[in-house]
Each structure stands twice: as C-alpha cells, then as structure tokens.
C-alpha positions as CSV (number, residue, x, y, z in Angstrom):
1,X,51.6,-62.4,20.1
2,X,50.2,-59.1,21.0
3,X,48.2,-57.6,23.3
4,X,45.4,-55.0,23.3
5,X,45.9,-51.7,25.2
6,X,42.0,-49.4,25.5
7,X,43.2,-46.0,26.3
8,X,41.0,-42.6,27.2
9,X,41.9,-39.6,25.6
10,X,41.1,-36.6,27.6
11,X,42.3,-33.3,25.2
12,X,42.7,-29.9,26.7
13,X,40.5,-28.8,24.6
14,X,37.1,-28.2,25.7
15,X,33.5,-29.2,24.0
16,X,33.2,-25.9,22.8
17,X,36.9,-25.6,20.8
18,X,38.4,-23.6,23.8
19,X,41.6,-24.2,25.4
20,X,41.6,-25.7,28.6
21,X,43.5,-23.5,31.6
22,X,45.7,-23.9,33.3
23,X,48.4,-24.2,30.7
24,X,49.9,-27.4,33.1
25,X,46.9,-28.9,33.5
26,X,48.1,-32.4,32.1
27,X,50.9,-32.7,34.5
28,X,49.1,-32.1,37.7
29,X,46.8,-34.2,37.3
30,X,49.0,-36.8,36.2
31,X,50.9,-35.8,39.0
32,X,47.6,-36.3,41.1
33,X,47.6,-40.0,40.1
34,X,51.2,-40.9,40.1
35,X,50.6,-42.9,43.0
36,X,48.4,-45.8,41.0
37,X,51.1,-48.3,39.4
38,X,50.6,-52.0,38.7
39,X,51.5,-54.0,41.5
40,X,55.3,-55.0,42.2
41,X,56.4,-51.5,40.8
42,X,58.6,-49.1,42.5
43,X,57.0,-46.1,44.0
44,X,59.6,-43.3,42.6
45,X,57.4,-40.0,43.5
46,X,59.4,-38.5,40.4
47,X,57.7,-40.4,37.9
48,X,54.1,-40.5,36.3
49,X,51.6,-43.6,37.0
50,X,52.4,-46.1,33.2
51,X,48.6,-45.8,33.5
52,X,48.1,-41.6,33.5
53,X,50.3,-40.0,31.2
54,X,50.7,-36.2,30.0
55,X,51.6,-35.8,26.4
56,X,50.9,-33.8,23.8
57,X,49.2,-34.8,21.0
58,X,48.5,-32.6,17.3
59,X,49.7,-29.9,19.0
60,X,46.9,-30.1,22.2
61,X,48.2,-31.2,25.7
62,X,46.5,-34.4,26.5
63,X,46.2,-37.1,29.6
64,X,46.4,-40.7,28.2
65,X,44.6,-42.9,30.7
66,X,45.3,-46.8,30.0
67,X,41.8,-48.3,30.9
68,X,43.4,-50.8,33.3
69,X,43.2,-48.1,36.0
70,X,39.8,-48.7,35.8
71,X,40.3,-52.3,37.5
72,X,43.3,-51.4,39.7
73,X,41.5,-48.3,41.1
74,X,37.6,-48.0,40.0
75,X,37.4,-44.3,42.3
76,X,40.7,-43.2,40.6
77,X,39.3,-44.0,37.1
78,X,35.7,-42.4,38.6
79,X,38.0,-39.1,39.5
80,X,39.4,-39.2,35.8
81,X,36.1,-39.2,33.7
82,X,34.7,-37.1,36.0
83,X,37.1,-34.5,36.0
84,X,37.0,-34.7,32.4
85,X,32.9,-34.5,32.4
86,X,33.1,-31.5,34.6
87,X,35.8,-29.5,32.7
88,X,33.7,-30.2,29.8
89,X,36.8,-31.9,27.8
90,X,37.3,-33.3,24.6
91,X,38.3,-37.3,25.1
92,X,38.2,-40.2,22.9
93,X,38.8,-43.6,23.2
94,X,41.8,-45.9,21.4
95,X,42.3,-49.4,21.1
96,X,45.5,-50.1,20.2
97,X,47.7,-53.9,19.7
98,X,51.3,-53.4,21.2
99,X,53.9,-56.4,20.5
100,X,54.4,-58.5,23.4
C-alpha cells in the first residue's frame, strides 16, 4: 500500500530567472517553521519541521513544504505561499506515492 505525499516547491529562484538573496534563505525559514511537527513528536529545536525542509534541488536551494502543514497550521501554510508570492519565487507542486 502506499500513500500520497502533495508537496510545494518554492525555488530560490525568482519569476524573473534571478537568484534569490540571501544565500541561506532556505534554512531560516525552515528554521522559522521548525516548531510545526505532527502531533506526538519530540520538539528537538535542532531539527527542521518533516513538513518544511531546505534542500537543494538541480543545483537551486529550495523549501519543500509537505501540504499537510496546510491542515496542521492553515496561518503557517498562509506565511509559506505568501512569503513565496511576495519574494516573487519560482514554486511548483509534486504529488508523489511513498511505500507505506
């Protein structure tokens, strides 16, 4: 059985093919949303939220938001797309099946 995981894409790479600045953007705002985990999990202030992620993807530092933020926190997924509205960012959205 598998499951399907919707995940938002925001690149640092803006509408207009310029790179996003600061260089560590991906990490602070991940850092910025650490704090939303699913319910039952340790609070370790070291780690990333599973649900906001920085990586870096072909080469361009990305976020990768799993969309179940969205029902855990609608005003922290509201912050995300809106930060990424704002900053005038590349995203795109995945739907991907991951073995249960």
């Amino acid at each position: 059985m598998s499951n399907s995981v919707q995940q938002l894409i925001l690149y640092g790479v803006t509408l207009d093919g310029q790179r996003f600045r600061p260089s560590d953007w991906a990490e602070r705002l991940a850092g910025v949303m650490s704090q939303f985990r699913p319910a039952g999990s340790s609070l370790n202030p070291l780690t990333y939220s599973p649900y906001v992620v920085p990586r870096v993807v072909d080469g361009v530092r990305c976020v990768i938001v799993d969309h179940r933020l969205r029902q855990l926190e609608p005003l922290a997924w509201k912050f995300i797309t809106d930060f990424a509205q704002s900053n005038h960012l590349k995203t795109n959205e995945l739907d991907e099946t991951e073995p249960s």
